[in-house]
N, C-alpha and C positions, 0 to 999 in steps of 0.2 A: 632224222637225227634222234628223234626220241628214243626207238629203242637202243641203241648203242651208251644209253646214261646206267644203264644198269649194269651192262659189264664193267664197265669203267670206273664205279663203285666197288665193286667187285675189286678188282686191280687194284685201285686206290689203297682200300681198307689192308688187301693183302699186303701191298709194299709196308705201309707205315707200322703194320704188325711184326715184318720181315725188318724194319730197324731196330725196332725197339726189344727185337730179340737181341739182335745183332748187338744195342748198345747194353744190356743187362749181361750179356756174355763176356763182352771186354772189362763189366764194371767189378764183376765175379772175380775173387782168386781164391787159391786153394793153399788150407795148410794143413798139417796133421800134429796130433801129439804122439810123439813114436815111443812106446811102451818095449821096454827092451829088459829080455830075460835075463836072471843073474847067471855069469858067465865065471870061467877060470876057475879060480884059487878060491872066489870070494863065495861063490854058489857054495860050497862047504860050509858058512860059517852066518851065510845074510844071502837070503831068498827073495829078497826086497827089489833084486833088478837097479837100475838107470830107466830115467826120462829122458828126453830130447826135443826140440821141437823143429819141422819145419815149414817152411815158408814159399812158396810156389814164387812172388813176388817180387820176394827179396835174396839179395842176392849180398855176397862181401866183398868190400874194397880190399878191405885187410881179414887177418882174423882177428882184430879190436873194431872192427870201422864196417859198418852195413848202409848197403846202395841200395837202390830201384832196377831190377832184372834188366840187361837187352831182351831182343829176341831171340828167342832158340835155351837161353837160359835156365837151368831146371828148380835153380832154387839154392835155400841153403839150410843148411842143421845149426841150431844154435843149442850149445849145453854148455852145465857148468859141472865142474868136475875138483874133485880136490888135486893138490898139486900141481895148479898151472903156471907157476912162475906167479905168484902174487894176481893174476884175471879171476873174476871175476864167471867169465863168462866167454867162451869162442867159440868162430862161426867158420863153419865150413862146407865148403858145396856138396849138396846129396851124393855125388856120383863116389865121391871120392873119400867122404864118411865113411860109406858102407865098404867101396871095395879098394880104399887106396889107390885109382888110377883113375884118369879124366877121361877116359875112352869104354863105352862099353861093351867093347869087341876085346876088351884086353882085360874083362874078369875072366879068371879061371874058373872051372867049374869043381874043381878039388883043389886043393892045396895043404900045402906041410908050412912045419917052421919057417923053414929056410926061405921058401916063397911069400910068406907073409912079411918077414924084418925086410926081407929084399924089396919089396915095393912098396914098403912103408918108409923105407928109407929114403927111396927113390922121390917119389911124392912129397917128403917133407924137406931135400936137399932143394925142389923145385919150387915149390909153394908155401912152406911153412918156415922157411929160413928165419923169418924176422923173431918168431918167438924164440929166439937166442939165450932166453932164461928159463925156458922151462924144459926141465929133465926129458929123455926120450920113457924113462917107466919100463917097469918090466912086471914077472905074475904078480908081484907084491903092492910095489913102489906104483904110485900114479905117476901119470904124465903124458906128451900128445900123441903116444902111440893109442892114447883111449880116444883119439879125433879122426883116427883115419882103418879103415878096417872095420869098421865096428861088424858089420854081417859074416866075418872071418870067426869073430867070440862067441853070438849069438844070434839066436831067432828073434826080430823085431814087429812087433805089431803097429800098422800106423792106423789110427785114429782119424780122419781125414775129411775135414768140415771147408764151408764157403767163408773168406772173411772179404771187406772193404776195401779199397783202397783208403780210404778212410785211415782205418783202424791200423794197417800196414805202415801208413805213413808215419802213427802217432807213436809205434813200436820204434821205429827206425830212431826218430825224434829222441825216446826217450832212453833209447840201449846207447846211443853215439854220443846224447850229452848229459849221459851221467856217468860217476867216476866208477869203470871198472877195475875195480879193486876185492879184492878176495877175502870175505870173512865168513869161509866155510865151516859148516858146523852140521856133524851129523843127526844132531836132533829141529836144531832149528832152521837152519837155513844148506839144507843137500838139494840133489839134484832137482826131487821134486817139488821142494819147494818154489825153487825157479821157476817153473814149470806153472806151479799154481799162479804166481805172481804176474807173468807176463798174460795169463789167460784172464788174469782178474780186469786187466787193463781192454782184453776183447767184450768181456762177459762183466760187467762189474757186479759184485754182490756173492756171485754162483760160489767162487772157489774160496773157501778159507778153511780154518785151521780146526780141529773139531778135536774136545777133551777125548771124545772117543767115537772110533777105537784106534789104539796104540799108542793111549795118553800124550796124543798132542803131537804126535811125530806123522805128517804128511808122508806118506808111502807112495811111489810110484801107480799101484794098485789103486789107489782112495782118488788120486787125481782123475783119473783115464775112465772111473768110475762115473765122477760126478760131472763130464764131458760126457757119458753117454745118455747120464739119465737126465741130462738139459736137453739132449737134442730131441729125446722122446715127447719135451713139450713145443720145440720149435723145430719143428720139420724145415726150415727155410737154409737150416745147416747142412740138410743134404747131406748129414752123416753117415760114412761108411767105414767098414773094417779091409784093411787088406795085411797080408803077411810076407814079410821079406824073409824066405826061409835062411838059417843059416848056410854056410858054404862049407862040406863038410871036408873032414883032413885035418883042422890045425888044432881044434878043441874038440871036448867030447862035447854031444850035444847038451846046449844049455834047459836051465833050469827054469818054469813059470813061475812068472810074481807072485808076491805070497804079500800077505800084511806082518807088521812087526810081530805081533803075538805067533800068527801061524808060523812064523819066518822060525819061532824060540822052538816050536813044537818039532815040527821037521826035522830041526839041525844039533836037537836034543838039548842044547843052550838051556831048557826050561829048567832039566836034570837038578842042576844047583843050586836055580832057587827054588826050587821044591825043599832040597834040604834043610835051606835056610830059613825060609819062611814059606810052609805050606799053602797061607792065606793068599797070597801074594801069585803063588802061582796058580789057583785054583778061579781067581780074578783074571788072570791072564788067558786062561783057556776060556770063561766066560765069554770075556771079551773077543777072542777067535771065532769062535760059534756064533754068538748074537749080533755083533759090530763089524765084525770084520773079512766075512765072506767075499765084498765086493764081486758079482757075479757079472763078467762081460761075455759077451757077445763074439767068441774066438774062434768057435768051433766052422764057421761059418765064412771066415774071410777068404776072400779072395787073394791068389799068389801071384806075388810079383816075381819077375825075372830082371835081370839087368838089361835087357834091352825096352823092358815095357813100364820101365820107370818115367818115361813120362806122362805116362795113367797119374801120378801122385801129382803134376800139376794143369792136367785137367778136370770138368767135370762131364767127363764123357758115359758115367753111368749114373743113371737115375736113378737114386738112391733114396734112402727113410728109413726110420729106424719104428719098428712097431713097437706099441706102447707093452704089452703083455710080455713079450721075450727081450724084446731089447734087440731084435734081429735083421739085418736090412730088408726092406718091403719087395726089393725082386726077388729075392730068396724065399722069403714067407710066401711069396704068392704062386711057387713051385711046390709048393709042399703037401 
């Protein structure tokens, strides 16, 4: 009998190794921060882009009200947006964010106008009925045609770390009982601020508000920023990039995130206050150059498809971000 204690050891150790994967797997979820290019009418005028965030976990009762996922569930996007009938703040399933339809056999792989209102229409006669006050929007006007489509306007970068249920839970807790209600404001409280705020609640400390650059105005760019260069010190986020490319046919292709000063330089906006006051804008390009670069990790993501979006709530690739490039570690270690 004696020698048989060593395999059985062997055995032992393997099984209780083989749980305790098992239970760090289930304890695991996945969310991303989805950096999305400025798109339409506004890419003319603000390079600045939308944020979004989402949630592997979490899932919406309503688009005011967030649950705990079933099985098979992909998740949801939660953004805030000017114009939504007085919210704050709504949530909408991944699938149908990106391409307006709950089926992913049923994105088109080109599309026009017509097919875009058409199944946006569709989708929001079916599921989005109750926001009964907020406008449907058009190139100018906001409203929840910016909640359904969104990969129809633009290229999306997601951002895409490990959080707790924990953390998940404390989100839910705090987005269901507090009063959403809407006091948007493009300098202080826009999309990315959002964005900074609920992260401040994963990460306390990391995201806040900085004189510079862009005197105080949180940019979609500055957020997605200081999410990549935390995870260059805690590897345990398993940070990765991947790319929802746009669906080409209904816009031209969008624009990448710029910071508020680069956004002036671009789109010539700097033009007038140069005349006005020279000082002012010569501060302004300082600030573009020395502060405001935010340099991410893009070139490199990995592309998603509509059938392979449930990659975004797995962590089926072992991931890291290297500290010198900011690049994920299977990548780098191909190079």
């Amino acid at each position: 009998m004696q020698p048989m204690r060593f395999p059985r050891a062997i055995y032992f150790v393997f099984s209780v190794f083989s749980l305790a994967m098992a239970v760090c797997l289930r304890a695991s979820g996945q969310a991303a921060l989805l950096l999305e290019n400025a798109d339409g009418f506004s890419r003319v005028f603000d390079t600045t882009g939308h944020e979004a965030l989402y949630f592997a976990r979490i899932c919406a009762a309503s688009p005011t009200q967030l649950r705990h996922c079933s099985p098979g569930e992909l998740g949801v996007v939660i953004s805030r947006y000017k114009g939504m009938g007085g919210y704050d703040w709504l949530a909408v399933p991944l699938l149908p964010y990106l391409y307006s339809v709950a089926d992913a056999q049923a994105v088109p792989q080109r599309v026009d106008h017509e097919t875009v209102n058409d199944l946006r229409l569709r989708y929001h006669a079916a599921h989005l009925a109750s926001l009964d006050n907020v406008p449907e929007g058009g190139r100018i006007q906001r409203g929840w045609n910016q909640l359904v489509g969104s990969a129809y306007e633009r290229r999306i970068y997601a951002f895409r770390f490990e959080t707790t249920p924990q953390q998940d839970d404390r989100l839910i807790a705090w987005l269901n009982g507090g009063a959403n209600r809407s006091h948007f404001n493009i300098v202080f409280r826009n999309c990315a601020d959002f964005s900074r705020l609920v992260l401040d609640l994963y990460f306390p400390g990391v995201f806040r508000r900085h004189l510079l650059p862009d005197a105080g105005v949180t940019t979609p760019r500055q957020v997605a920023y200081e999410l990549v260069r935390y995870a260059r010190k805690h590897p345990e986020l398993r940070l990765t990039v991947l790319e929802i490319p746009q669906v080409p046919g209904y816009r031209r292709p969008s624009r990448n995130n710029e910071s508020v000063a680069e956004s002036l330089l671009l789109t010539g906006d700097l033009a007038p206050v140069a005349l006005l006051n020279p000082f002012l804008a010569g501060a302004m390009v300082v600030d573009s150059l020395v502060w405001g670069r935010f340099p991410l990790p893009l070139a490199e993501a990995r592309q998603l498809t509509p059938d392979s979006l449930t990659r975004m709530a797995t962590a089926s690739w072992p991931v890291g971000l290297r500290r010198s490039a900011g690049i994920p570690s299977e990548i780098a270690s191909r190079q």
